[in-house]
N, C-alpha and C positions, 0 to 999 in steps of 0.2 A: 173108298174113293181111289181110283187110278189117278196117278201122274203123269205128266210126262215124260219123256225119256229126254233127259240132258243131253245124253248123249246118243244121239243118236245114227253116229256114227260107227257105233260097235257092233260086235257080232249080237246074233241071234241068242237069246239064253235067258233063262231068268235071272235076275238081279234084282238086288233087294233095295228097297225105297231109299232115298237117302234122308240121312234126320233132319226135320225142319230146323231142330236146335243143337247143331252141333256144340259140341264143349272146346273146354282151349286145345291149342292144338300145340301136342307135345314138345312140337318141335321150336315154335318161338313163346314158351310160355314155361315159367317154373324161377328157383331162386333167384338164378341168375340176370334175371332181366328186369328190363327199367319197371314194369308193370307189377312188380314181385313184393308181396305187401314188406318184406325184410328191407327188399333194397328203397322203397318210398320211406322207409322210416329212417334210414341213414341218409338220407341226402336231407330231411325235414330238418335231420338233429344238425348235420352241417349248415344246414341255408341258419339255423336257430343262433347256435356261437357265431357267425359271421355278423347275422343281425347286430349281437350282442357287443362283439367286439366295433363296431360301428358306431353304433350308440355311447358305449365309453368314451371310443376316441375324440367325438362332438363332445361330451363333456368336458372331458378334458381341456377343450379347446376351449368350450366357453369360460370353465371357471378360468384360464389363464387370461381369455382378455378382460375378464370383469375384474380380474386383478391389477393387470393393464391400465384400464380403464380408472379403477377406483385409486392407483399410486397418481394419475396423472392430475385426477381431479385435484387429489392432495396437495401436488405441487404447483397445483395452481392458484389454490387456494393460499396457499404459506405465500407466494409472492403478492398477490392481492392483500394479503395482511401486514406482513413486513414492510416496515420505510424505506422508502431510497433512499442510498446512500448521499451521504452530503456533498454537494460540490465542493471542490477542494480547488487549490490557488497555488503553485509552486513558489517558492520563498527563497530565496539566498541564503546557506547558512556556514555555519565554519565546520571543514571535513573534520578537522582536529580541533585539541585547543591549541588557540593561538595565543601569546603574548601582545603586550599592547607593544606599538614601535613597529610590529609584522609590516611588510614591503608585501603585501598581497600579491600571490602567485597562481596559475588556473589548479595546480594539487591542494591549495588550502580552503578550496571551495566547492561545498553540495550544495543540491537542491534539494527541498524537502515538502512535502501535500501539506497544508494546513486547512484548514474544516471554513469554507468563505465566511466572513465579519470574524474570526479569527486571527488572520494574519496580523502582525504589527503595521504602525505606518512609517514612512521613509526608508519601504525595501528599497535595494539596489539591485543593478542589473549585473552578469558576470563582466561585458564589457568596462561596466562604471567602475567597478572595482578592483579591476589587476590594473596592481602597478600602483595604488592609494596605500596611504601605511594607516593601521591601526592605533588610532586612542587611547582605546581602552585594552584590554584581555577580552578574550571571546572563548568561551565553552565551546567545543563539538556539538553542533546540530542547537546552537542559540544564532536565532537569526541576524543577518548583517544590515543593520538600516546606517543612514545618512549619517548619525551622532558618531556614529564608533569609527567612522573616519576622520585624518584628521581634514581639516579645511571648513569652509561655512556653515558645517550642518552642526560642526561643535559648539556653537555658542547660539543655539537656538533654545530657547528658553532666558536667554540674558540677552534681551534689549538693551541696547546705549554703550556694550560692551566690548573689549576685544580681546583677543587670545594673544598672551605674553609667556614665551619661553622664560623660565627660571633655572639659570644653572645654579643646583642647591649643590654644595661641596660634599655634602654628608648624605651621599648616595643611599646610607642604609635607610636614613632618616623617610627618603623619597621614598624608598623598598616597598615602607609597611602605607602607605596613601593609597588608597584608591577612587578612580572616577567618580564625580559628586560629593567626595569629602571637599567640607571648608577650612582652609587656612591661614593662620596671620603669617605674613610674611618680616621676615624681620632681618634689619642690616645692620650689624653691627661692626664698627669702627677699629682694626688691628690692633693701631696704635693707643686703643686705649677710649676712645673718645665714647659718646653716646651711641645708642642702641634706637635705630628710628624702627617705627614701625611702616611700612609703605602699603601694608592693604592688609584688612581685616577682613576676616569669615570669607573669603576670596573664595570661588568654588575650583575643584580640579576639573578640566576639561580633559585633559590626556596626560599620559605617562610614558613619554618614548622612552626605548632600549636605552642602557649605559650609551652614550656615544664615545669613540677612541681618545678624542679629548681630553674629557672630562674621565674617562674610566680611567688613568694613569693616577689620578690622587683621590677615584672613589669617589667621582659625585656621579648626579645624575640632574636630567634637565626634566623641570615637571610645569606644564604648560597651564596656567592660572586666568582666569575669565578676569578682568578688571578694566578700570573704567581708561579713556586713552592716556590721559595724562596722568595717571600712575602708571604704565606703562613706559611713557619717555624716565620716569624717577628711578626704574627699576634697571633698566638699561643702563643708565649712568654707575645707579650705587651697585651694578654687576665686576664691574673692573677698579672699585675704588673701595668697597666693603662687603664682610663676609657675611655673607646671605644663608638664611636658614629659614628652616619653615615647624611651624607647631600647629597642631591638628586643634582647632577653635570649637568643633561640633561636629 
């Protein structure tokens, strides 16, 4: 079977058929090129580690947020479990200890959280308190209520009663007393006379500081809850007999 001539603009001459199947052609075909069974296998193995290294890195991703995730749940949980903290009340207390007698100043005064139905009753405010002097002694960080000043709040607990300064001579006597000890009061006579009693189991309401007074011969003044008219007796037998006090209970 004859072909035709492709080319049919060439000269005159026999020429040979040309192959219906030609093969690759040398020139764009061999190791070096894309179509090159070598070179398909190195880009496979490349496109392969790339895959690979992809797929890790998502791993990776994920296990961190599922750890993410799972610390969050946690801490969600430990708050949904745990109690709330208790409301707390700020309180008046003493920055230091203080002595009873203290002329309350804003240095001898914190504030302190106490857990609410906690607190004591008859706090005071810092206003209420500088410039009030102390009754009793006060520990560091023992709250400051109404009693431990001196004025109305000391004789709360003694209905029908009133607060009577006693200058006891025998200052050490008053030393060893403390607020809510009870004492008999007793007057006795220089010249020799009887010895009255002017109040029994008397409770102490406060212990002021030595005052300059009284501290030249060693007494001290200790403030006794009693009824009003032992009160005027006391007064009287303060500049006429020597006053002394014994611890009753």
């Amino acid at each position: 079977m004859s072909h035709a001539d492709p080319h049919p603009d060439r000269g005159p001459g026999p020429y040979p058929d040309p192959d219906p199947y030609p093969g690759p052609d040398p020139g764009t075909s061999g190791p070096g090129w894309p179509g090159a069974p070598g070179r398909s296998a190195t880009v496979s193995a490349r496109l392969d580690r790339a895959r690979t290294t992809v797929r890790r890195a998502v791993l990776r991703r994920r296990r961190l947020l599922a750890a993410l995730c799972l610390a969050g749940a946690v801490l969600t949980g430990l708050r949904t479990v745990a109690p709330a903290p208790p409301e707390t009340v700020r309180v008046l207390t003493a920055a230091r200890d203080l002595p009873a007698g203290t002329v309350l100043a804003p240095e001898h005064l914190a504030e302190s959280g106490f857990a609410e139905g906690t607190a004591p009753e008859g706090g005071t405010s810092r206003a209420e308190a500088v410039g009030r002097t102390l009754a009793a002694p006060l520990r560091r960080g023992e709250p400051l209520t109404d009693v431990r000043l001196v004025g109305p709040g000391l004789l709360e607990g003694y209905p029908g009663l009133v607060a009577a300064p006693v200058p006891v001579p025998d200052g050490a006597a008053v030393s060893l007393l403390r607020v809510g000890d009870r004492v008999d009061l007793l007057a006795a006579d220089p010249r020799g006379g009887e010895t009255l009693t002017l109040a029994a189991a008397a409770p102490v309401v406060a212990l002021p500081p030595p005052v300059e007074s009284l501290g030249a011969a060693g007494g001290r003044l200790a403030v006794l809850a009693v009824p009003r008219g032992t009160a005027a007796e006391i007064a009287a037998a303060a500049v006429q007999r020597y006053l002394s006090v014994t611890i009753s209970r």
